[in-house]
N, CA, C and O atoms as CSV, one atom per row, in Angstrom:
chain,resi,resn,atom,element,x,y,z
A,1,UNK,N,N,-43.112,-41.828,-39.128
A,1,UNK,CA,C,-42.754,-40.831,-40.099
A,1,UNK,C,C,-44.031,-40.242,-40.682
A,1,UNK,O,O,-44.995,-40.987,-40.860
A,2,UNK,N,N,-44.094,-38.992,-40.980
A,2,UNK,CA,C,-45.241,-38.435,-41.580
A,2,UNK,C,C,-45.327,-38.379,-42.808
A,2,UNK,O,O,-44.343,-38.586,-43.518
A,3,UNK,N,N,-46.949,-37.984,-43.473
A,3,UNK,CA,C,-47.028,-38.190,-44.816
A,3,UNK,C,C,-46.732,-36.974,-45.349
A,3,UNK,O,O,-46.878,-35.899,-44.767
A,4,UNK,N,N,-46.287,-37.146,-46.535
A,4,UNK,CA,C,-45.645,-35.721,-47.440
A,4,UNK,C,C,-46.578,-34.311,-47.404
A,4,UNK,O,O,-47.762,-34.618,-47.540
A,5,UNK,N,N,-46.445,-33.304,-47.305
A,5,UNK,CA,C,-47.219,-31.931,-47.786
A,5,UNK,C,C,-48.433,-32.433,-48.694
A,5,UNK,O,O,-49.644,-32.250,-48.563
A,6,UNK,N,N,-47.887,-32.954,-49.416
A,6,UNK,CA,C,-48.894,-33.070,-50.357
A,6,UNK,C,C,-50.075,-33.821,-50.873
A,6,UNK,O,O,-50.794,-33.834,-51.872
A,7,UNK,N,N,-49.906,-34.622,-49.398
A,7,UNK,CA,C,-50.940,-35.715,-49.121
A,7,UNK,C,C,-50.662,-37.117,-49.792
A,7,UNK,O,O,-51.488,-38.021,-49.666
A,8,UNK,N,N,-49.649,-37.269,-50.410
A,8,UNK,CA,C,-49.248,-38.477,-51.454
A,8,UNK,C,C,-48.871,-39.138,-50.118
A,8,UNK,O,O,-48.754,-38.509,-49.067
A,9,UNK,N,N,-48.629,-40.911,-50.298
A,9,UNK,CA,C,-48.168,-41.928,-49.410
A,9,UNK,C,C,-46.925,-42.090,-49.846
A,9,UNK,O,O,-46.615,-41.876,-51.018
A,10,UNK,N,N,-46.045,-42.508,-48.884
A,10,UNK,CA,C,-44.264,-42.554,-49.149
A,10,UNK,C,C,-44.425,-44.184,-50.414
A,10,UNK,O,O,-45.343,-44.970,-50.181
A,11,UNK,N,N,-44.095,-44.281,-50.829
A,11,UNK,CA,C,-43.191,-45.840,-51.386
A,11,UNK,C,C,-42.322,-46.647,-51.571
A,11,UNK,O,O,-42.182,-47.813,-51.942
A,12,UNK,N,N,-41.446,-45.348,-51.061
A,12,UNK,CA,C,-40.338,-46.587,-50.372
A,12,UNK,C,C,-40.171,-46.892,-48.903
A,12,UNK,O,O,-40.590,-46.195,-47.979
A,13,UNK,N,N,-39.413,-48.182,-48.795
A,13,UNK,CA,C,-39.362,-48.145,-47.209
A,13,UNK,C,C,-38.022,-47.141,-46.768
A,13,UNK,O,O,-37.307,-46.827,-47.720
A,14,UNK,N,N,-37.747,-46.779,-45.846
A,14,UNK,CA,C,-37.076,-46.126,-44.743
A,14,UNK,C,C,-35.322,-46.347,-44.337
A,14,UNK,O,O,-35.039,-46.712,-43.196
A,15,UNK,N,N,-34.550,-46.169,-45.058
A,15,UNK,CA,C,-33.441,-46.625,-45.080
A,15,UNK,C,C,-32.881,-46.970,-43.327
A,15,UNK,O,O,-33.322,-46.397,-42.330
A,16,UNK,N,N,-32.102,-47.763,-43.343
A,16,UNK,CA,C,-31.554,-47.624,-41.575
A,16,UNK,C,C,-31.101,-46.559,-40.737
A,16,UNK,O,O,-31.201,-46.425,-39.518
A,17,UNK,N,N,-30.507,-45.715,-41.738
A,17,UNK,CA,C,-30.053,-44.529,-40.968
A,17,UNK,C,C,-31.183,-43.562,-40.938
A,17,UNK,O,O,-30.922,-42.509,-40.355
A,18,UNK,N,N,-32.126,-43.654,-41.329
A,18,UNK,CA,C,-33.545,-42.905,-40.906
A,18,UNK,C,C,-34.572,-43.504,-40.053
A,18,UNK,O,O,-35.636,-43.099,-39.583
A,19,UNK,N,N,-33.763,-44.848,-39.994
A,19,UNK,CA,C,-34.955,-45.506,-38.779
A,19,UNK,C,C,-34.313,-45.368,-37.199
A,19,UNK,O,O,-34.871,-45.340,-36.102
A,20,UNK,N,N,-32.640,-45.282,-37.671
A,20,UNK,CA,C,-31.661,-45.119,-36.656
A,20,UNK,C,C,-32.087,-43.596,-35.976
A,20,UNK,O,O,-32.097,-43.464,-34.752
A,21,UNK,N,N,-32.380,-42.642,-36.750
A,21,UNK,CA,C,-32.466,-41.366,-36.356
A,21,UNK,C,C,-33.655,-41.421,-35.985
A,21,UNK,O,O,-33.813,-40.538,-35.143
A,22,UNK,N,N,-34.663,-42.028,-36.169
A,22,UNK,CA,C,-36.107,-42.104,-35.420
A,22,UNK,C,C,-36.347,-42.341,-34.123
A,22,UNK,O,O,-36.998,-41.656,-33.334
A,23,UNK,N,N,-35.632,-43.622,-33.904
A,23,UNK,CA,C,-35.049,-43.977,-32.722
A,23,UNK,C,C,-34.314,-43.177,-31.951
A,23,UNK,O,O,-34.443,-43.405,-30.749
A,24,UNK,N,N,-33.602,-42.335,-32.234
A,24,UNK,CA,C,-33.281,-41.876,-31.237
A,24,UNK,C,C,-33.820,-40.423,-30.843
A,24,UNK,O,O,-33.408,-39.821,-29.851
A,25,UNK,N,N,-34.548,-40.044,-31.509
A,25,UNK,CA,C,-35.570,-39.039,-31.522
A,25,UNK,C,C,-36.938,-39.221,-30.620
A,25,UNK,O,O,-37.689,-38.416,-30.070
A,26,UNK,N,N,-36.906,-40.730,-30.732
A,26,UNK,CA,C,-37.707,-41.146,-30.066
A,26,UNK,C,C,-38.989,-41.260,-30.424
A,26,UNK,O,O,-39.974,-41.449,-29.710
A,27,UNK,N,N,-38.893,-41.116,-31.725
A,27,UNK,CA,C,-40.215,-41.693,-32.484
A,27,UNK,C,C,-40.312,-42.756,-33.086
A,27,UNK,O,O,-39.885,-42.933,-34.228
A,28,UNK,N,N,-41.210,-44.078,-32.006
A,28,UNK,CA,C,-40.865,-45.311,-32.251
A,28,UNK,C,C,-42.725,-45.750,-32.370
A,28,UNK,O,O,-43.484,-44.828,-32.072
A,29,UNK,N,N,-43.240,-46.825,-32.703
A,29,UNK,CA,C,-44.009,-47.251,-33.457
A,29,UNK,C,C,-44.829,-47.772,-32.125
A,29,UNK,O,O,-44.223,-48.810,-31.855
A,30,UNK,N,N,-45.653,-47.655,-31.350
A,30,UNK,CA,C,-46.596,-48.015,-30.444
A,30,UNK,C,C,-47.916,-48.412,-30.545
A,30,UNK,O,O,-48.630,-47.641,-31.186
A,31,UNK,N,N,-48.405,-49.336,-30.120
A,31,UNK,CA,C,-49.951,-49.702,-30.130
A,31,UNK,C,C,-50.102,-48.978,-29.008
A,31,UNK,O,O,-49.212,-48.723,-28.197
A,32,UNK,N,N,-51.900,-48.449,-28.931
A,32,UNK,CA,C,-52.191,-47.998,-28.086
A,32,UNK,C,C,-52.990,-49.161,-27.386
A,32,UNK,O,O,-53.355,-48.795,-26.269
A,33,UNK,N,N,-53.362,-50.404,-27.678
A,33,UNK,CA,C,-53.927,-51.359,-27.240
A,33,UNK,C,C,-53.327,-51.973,-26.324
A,33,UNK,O,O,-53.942,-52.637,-25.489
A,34,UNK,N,N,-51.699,-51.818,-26.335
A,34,UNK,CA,C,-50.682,-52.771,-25.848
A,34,UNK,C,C,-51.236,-52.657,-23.999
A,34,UNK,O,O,-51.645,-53.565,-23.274
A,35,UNK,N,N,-51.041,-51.212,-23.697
A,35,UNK,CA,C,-51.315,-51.105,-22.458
A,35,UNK,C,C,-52.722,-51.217,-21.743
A,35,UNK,O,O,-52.639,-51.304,-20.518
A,36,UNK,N,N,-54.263,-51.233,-22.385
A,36,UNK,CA,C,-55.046,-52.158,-22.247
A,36,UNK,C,C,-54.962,-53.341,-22.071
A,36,UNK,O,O,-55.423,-53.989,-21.131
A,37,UNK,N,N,-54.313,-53.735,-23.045
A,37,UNK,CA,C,-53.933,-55.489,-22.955
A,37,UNK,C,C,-53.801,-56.438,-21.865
A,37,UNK,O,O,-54.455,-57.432,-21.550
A,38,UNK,N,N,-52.307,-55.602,-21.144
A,38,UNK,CA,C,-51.355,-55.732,-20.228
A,38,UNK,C,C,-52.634,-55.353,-18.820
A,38,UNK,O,O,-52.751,-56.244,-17.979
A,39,UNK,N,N,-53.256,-54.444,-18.696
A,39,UNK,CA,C,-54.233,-54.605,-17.566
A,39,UNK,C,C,-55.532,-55.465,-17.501
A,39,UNK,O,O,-56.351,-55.622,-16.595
A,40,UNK,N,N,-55.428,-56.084,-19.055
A,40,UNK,CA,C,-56.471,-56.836,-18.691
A,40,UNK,C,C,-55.911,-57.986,-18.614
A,40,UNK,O,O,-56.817,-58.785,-18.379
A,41,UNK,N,N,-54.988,-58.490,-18.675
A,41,UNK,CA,C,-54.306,-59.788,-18.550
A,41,UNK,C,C,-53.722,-59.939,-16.698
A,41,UNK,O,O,-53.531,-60.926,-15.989
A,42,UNK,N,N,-53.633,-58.953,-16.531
A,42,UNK,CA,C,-53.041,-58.417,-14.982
A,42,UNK,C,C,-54.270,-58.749,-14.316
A,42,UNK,O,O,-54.133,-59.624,-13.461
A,43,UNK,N,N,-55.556,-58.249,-14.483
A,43,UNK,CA,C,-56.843,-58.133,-13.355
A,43,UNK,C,C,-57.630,-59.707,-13.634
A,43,UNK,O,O,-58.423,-60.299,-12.900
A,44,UNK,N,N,-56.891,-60.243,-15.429
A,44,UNK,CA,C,-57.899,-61.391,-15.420
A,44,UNK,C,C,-56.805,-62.210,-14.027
A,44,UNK,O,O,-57.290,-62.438,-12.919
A,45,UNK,N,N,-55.223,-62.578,-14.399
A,45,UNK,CA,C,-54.640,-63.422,-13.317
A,45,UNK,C,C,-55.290,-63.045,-12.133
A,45,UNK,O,O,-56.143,-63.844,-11.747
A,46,UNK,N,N,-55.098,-61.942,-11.388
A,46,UNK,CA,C,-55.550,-61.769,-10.258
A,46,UNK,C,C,-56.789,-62.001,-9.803
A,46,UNK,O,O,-57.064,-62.200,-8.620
A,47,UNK,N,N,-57.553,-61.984,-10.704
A,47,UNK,CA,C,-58.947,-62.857,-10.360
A,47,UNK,C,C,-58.666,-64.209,-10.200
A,47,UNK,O,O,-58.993,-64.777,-9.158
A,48,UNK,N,N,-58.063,-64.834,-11.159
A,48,UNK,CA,C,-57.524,-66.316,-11.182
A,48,UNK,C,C,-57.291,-66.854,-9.671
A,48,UNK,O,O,-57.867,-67.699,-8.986
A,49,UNK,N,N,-56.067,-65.893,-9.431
A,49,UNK,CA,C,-55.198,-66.378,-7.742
A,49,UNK,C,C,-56.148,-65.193,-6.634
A,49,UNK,O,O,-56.142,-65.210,-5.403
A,50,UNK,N,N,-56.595,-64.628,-7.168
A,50,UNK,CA,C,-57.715,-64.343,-5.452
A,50,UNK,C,C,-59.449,-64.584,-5.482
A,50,UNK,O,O,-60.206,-64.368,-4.536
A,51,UNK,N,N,-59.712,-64.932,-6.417
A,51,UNK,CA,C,-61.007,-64.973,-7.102
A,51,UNK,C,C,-61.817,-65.859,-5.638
A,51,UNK,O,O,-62.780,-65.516,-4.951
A,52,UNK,N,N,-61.080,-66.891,-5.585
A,52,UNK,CA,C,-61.743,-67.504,-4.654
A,52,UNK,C,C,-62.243,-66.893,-3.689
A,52,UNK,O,O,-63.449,-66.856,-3.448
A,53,UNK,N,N,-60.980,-66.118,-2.760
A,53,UNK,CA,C,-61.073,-65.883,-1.149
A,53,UNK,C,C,-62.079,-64.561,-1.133
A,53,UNK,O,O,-62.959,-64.280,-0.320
A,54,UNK,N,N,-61.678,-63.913,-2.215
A,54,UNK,CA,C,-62.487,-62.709,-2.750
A,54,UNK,C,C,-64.132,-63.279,-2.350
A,54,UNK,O,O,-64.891,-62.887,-1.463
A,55,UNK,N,N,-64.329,-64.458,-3.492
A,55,UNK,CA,C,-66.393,-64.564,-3.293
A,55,UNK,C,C,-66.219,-65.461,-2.419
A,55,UNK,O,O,-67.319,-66.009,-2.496
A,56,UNK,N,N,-65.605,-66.084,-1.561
A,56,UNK,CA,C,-65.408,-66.864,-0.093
A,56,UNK,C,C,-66.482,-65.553,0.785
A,56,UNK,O,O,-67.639,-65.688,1.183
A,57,UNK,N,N,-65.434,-64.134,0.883
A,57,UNK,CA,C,-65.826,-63.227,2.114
A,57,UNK,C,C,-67.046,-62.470,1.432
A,57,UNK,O,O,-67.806,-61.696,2.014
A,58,UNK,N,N,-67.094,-62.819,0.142
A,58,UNK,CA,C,-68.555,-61.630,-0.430
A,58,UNK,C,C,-69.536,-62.497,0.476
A,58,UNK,O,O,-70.312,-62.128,1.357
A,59,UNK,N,N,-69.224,-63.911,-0.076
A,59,UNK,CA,C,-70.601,-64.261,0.453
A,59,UNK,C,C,-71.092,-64.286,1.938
A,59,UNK,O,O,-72.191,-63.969,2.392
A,60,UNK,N,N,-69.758,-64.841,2.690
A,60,UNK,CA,C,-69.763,-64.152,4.077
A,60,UNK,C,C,-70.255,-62.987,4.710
A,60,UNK,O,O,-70.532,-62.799,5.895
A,61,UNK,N,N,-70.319,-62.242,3.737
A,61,UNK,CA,C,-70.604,-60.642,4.364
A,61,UNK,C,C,-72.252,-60.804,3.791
A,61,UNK,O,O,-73.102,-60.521,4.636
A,62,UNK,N,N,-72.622,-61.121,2.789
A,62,UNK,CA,C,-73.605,-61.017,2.602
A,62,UNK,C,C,-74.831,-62.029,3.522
A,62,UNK,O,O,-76.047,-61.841,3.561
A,63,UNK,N,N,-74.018,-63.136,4.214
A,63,UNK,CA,C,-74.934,-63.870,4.630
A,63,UNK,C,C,-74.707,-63.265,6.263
A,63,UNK,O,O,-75.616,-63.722,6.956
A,64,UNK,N,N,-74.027,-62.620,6.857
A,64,UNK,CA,C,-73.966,-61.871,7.931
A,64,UNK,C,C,-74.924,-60.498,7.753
A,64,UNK,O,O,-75.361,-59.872,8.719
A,65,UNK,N,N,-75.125,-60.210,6.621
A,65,UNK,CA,C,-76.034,-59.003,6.593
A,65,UNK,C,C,-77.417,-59.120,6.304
A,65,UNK,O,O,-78.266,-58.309,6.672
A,66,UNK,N,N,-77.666,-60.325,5.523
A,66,UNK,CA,C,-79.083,-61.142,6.071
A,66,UNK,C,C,-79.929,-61.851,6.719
A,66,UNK,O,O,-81.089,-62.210,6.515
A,67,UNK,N,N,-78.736,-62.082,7.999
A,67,UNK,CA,C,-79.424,-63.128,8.778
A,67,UNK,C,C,-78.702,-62.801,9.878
A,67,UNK,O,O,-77.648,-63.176,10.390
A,68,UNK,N,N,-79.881,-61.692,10.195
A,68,UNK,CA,C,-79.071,-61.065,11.962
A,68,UNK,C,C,-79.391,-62.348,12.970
A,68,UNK,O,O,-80.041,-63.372,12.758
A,69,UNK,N,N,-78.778,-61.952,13.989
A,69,UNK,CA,C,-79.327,-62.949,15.057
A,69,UNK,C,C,-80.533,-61.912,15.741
A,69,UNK,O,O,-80.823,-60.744,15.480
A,70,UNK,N,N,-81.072,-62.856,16.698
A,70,UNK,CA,C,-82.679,-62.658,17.479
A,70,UNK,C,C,-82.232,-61.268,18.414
A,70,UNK,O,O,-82.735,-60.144,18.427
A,71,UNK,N,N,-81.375,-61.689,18.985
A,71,UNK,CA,C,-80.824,-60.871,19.792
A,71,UNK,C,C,-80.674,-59.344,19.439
A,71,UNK,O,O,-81.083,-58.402,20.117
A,72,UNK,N,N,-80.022,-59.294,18.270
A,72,UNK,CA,C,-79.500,-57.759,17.392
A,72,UNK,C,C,-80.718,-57.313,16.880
A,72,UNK,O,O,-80.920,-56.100,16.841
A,73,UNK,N,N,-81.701,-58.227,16.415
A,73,UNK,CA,C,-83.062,-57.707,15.949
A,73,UNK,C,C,-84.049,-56.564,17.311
A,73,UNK,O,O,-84.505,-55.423,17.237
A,74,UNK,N,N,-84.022,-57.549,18.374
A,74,UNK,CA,C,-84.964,-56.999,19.655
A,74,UNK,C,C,-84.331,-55.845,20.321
A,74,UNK,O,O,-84.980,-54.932,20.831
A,75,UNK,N,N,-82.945,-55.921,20.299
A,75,UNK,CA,C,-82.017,-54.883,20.947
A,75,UNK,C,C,-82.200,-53.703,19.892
A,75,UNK,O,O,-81.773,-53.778,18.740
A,76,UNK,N,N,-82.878,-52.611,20.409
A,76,UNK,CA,C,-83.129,-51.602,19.013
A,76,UNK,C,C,-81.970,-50.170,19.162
A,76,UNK,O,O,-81.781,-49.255,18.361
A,77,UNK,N,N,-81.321,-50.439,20.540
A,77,UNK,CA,C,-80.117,-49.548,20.172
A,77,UNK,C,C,-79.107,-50.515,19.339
A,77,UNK,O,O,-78.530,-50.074,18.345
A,78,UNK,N,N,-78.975,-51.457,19.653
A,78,UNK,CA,C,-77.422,-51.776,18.460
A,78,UNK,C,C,-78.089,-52.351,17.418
A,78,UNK,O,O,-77.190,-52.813,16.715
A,79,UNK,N,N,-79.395,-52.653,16.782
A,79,UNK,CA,C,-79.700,-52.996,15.647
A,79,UNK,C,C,-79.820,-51.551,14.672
A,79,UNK,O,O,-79.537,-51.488,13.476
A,80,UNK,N,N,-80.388,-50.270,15.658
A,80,UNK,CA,C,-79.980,-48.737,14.685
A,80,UNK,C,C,-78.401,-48.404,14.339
A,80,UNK,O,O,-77.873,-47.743,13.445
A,81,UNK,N,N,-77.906,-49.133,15.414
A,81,UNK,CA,C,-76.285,-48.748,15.531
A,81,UNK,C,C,-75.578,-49.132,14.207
A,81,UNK,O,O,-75.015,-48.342,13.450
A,82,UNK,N,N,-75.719,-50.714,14.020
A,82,UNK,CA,C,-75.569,-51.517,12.895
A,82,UNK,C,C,-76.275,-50.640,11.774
A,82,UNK,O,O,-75.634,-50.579,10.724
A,83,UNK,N,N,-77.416,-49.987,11.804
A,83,UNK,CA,C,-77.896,-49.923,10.045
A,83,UNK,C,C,-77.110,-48.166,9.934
A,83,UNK,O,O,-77.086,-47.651,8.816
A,84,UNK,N,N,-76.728,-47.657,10.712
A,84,UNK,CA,C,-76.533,-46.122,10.678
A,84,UNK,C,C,-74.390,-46.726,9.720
A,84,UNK,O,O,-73.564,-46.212,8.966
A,85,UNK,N,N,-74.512,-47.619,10.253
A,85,UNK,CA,C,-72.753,-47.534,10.345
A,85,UNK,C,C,-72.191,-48.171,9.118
A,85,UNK,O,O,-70.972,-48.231,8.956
């Protein structure tokens, strides 16, 4: 509900049949935090239940991208092939 013209604050509370008519107007009382909340509670679980397999393959990938074999090093068409791709 808004504040009066005249900048004064209401003092009373809101009888039912004006909270009834709010409602169905569809002016109802929302945090804007709520839906922050809800995604950070969402991405923390999902870290929870994939967190693992997730830094399982980081590190996999990272230890495949530092430690070529002899072979991929001397071979200088598929070692350009590898850094272009």
């Amino acid at each position: 509900m808004a504040d009066s013209s005249d900048g004064q604050e209401k003092t009373e509370l809101p009888t039912e049949k004006r909270i009834k008519e709010s409602r169905e107007k569809g002016q109802v009382a929302r945090s804007k935090e709520l839906g922050t909340f809800a995604i950070l509670i969402a991405s923390g679980a999902s870290f929870l239940i994939m967190g693992g397999s997730i830094l399982e393959k980081l590190l996999s990938l990272i230890h495949e991208a530092l430690t070529p074999s002899r072979d991929l090093i001397f071979d200088t068409d598929q070692f350009l092939h590898i850094c272009w791709v």
